[in-house]
C-alpha positions in Angstrom: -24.9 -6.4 -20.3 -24.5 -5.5 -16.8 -24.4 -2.1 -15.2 -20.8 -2.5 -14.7 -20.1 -3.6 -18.3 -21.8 -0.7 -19.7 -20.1 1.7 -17.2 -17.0 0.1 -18.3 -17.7 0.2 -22.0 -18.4 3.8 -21.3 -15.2 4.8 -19.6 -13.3 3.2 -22.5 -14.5 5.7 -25.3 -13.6 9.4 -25.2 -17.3 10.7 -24.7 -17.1 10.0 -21.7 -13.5 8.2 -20.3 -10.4 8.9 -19.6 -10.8 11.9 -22.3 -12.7 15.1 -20.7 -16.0 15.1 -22.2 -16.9 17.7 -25.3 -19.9 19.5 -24.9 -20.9 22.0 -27.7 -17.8 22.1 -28.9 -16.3 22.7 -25.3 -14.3 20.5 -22.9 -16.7 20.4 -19.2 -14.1 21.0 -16.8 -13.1 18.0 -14.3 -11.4 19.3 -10.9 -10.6 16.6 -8.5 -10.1 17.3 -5.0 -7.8 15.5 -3.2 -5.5 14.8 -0.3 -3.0 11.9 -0.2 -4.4 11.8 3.8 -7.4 11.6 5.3 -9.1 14.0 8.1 -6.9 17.3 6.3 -11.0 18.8 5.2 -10.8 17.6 1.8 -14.4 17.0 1.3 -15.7 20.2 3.6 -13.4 22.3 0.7 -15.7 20.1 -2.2 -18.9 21.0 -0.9 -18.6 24.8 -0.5 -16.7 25.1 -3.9 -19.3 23.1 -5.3 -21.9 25.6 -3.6 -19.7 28.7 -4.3 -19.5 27.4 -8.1 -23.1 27.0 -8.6 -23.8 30.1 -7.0 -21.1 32.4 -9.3 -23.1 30.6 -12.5 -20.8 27.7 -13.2 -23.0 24.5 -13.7 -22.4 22.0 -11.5 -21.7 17.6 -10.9 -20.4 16.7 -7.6 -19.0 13.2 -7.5 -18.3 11.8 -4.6 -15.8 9.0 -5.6 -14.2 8.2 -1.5 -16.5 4.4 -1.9 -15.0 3.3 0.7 -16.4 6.5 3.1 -18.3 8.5 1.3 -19.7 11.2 3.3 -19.8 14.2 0.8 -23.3 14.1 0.4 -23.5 14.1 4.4 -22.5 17.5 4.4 -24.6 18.8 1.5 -27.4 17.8 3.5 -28.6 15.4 1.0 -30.0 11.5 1.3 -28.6 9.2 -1.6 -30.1 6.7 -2.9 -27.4 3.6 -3.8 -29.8 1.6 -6.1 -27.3 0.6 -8.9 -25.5 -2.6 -8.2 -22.0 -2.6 -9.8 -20.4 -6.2 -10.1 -16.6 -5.6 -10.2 -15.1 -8.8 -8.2 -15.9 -12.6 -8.6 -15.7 -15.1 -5.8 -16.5 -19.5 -5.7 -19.2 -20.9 -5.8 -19.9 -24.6 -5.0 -22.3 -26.8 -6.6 -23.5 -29.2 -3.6 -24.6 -31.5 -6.1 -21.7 -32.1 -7.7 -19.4 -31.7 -4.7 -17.7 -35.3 -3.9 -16.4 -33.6 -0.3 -12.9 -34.7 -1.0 -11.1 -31.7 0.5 -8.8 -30.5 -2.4 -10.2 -27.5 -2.7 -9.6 -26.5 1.2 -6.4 -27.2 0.7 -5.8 -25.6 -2.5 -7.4 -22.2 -0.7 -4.2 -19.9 0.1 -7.0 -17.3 1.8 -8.5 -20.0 4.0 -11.8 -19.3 2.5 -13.2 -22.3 2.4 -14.8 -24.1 5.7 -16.1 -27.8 6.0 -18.8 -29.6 8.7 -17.9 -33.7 8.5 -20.5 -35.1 6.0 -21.5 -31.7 4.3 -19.8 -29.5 1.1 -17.5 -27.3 1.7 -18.6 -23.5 2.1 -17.4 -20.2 1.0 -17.1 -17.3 3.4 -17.5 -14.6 1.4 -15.8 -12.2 3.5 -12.0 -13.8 2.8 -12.4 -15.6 -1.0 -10.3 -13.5 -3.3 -11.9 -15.4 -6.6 -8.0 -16.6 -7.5 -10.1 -19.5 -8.5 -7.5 -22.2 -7.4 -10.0 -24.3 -6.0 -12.1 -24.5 -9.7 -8.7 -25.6 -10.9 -8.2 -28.4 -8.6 -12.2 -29.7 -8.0 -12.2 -33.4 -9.8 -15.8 -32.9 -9.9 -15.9 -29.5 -11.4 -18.3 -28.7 -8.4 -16.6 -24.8 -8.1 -17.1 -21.9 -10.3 -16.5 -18.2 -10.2 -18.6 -16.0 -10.4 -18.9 -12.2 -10.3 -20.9 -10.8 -7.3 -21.7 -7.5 -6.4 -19.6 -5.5 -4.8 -21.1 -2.0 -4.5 -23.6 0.6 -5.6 -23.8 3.8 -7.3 -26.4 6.8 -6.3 -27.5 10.0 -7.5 -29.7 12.6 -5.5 -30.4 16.2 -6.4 -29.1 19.1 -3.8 -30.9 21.7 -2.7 -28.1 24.3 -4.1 -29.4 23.2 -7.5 -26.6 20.8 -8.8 -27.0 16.9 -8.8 -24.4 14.9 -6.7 -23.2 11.2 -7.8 -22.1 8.9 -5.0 -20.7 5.4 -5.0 -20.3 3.1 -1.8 -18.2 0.3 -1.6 -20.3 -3.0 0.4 -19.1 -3.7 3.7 -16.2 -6.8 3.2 -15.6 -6.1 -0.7 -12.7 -5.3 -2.8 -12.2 -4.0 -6.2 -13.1 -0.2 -4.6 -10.9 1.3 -7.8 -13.3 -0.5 -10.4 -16.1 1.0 -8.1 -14.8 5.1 -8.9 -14.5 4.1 -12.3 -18.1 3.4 -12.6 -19.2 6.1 -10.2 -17.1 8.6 -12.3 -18.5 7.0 -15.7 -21.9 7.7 -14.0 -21.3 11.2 -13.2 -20.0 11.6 -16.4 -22.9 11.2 -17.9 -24.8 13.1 -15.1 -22.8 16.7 -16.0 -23.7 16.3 -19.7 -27.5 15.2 -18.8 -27.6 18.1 -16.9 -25.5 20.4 -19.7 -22.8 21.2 -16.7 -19.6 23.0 -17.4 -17.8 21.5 -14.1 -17.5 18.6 -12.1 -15.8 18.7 -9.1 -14.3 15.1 -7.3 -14.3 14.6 -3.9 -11.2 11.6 -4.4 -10.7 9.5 -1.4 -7.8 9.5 0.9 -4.3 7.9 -0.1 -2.6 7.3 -3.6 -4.1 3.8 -3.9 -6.1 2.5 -6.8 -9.0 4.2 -6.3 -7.4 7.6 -5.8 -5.5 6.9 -9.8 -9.2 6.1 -10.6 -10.5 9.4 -9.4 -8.2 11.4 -10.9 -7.7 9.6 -14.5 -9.1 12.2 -16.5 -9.4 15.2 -14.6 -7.9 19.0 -15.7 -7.0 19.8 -12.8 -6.2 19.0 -9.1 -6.8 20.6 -6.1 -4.2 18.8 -3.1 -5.5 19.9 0.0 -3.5 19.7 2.9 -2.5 20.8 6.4 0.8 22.5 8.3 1.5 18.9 9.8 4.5 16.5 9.0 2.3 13.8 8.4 0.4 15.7 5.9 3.4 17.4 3.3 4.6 13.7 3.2 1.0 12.6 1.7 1.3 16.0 -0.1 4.4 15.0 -1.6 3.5 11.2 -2.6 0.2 13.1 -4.1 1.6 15.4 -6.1 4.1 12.8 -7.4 1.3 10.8 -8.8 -0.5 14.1 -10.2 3.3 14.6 -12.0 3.3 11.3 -13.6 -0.1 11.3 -15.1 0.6 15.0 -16.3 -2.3 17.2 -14.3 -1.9 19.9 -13.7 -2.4 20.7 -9.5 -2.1 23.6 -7.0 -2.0 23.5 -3.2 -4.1 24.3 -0.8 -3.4 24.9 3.2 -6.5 24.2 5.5 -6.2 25.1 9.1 -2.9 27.0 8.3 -3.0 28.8 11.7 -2.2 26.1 13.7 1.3 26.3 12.5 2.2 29.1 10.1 5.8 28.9 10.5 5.3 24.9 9.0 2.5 26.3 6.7 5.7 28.8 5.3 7.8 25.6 5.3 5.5 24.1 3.0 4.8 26.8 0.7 8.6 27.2 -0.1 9.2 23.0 -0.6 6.2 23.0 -3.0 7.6 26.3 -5.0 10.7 24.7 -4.9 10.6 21.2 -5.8 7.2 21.3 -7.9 6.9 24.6 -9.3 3.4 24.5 -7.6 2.3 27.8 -5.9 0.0 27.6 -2.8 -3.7 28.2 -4.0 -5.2 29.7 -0.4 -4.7 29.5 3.1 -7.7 28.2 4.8 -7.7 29.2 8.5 -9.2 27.4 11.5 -12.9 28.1 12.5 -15.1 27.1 14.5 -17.8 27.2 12.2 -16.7 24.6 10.1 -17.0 21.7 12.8 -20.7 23.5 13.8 -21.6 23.9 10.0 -20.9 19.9 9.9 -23.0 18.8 12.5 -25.5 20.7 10.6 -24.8 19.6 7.7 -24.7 22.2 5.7 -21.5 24.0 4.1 -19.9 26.6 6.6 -20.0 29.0 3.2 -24.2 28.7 3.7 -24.0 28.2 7.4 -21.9 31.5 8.3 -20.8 33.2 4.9 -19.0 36.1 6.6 -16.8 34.0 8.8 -13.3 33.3 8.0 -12.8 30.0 6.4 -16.3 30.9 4.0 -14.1 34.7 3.4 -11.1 32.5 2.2 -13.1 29.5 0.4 -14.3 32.4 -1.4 -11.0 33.3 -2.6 -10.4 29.4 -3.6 -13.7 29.8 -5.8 -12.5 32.5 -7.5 -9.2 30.8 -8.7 -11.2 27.7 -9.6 -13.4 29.5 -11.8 -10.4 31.3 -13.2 -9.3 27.8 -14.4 -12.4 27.1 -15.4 
């Protein structure tokens, strides 16, 4: 079986799937961080909860399910190590041997995958087959199969705030990045109990795409973190629309509310109003945070008494209360 299969296999039983996992008789925790946009400080808000958690008691897993970017572990300060392969896509693959060169199969190929040199077999660029497999169906010569390749890989590295991080990174030109969380999730799953941990917090990537469903199938509770920009509350909205339909539970949270309180109110009052959801903390802008990155360390270790570490703080506080 294949590390994918048994990730899969894994994620299909309640120990450790879709169901929160039961620990002594406990449900660990699963808080998933997310955005519905990118660049709002999502996973700067992950790593100093994760630090904040750790350091209040709480046992700690980070996953860092954004494959596509995964940069999490970048400001933890900490090197992964991607050295499980995960096979979640197929794509062709031509026996020369067999291959007449007749053609059908180029012209079978809706992705314009498939490229021929007079006089030799047909080859696959990687990059653009989509593994339909039309042109197995149509080769005379049953010269074409499909096979699964790899199409990403799953690491695991220990902090130096003492609580493990798993991390999953999608390869350059693949698809498939929602069967990629699943297994990074799967993984980390097992990770928190390993590690007898009464949390995980997921960093989910940006959108409401397939891999953000995959990142949040599961969790407790959701975290939407967002800013006082028109761009943002739309992604709020779309997010917390998806949140509603799988049931989970979510509250709000405003980074960089200062740079337009009179929006930041506006958005406070539409999510009271249409989603019964209250506004979690304001997070205001500092200078720290864009020093603490380039650092990489967590502005609540880089400068604790500054403002955005003061009201990060506050957010730990009402995480551990749903805790």
């Amino acid at each position: 079986m294949n590390i994918y299969s048994l990730f899969l296999s894994c994620t299909e039983s309640a120990e450790c799937g879709t169901e929160s996992v039961v620990r002594n008789g406990f449900r660990l925790k699963e808080i998933a961080v997310v955005s519905g946009k990118g660049g709002v400080g999502k996973s700067s808000v992950t790593a100093s909860l994760a630090v904040l958690l750790s350091k209040a008691g709480a046992r700690v897993t980070a996953i860092d399910s954004d494959v596509d970017a995964p940069n999490l572990s970048i400001i933890l300060g900490t090197d992964i190590s991607y050295l499980t392969e995960v096979q979640a896509s197929e794509k062709a693959s031509i026996d020369s041997a067999k291959c007449d060169r007749c053609g059908i199969c180029m012209s079978a190929c809706k992705a314009d995958a498939l490229v021929s040199v007079e006089g030799e077999p047909p080859r696959i660029i990687p990059f653009l087959c989509e593994g339909c497999g039309a042109c197995a169906v149509v080769c005379p010569r049953s010269a074409i199969t499909i096979k699964r390749v790899t199409s990403g890989r799953i690491g695991y590295a220990q902090t130096d705030y003492g609580f493990p991080i798993v991390s999953g990174q999608l390869d350059m030109g693949e698809s498939s990045s929602g069967h990629i969380v699943t297994a990074v999730k799967a993984k980390g799953r097992i990770v928190a109990q390993d590690s007898a941990s009464d949390v995980v917090l997921v960093d989910g990537p940006p959108g409401i795409g397939c891999p953000v469903i995959a990142s949040v199938a599961g969790a407790d509770y959701a975290l939407v973190v967002t800013e006082p920009t028109p761009a943002a509350r739309n992604s709020l909205d779309r997010m917390l629309t998806v949140l509603a339909h799988f049931k989970i539970p979510a509250s709000v949270v405003v980074n960089r509310f200062d740079l337009d309180p009179e929006y930041t109110r506006k958005i406070e009052d539409h999510v009271q109003a249409k989603w019964s959801i209250w506004v979690a903390q304001e997070i205001p802008s500092d200078d720290n945070v864009p020093l603490s990155l380039s650092k990489r360390v967590p502005v609540v270790e880089f400068q604790p008494d500054c403002d955005a570490s003061r009201a990060l703080r506050v957010l730990s506080d009402h995480v551990m209360s749903v805790i």
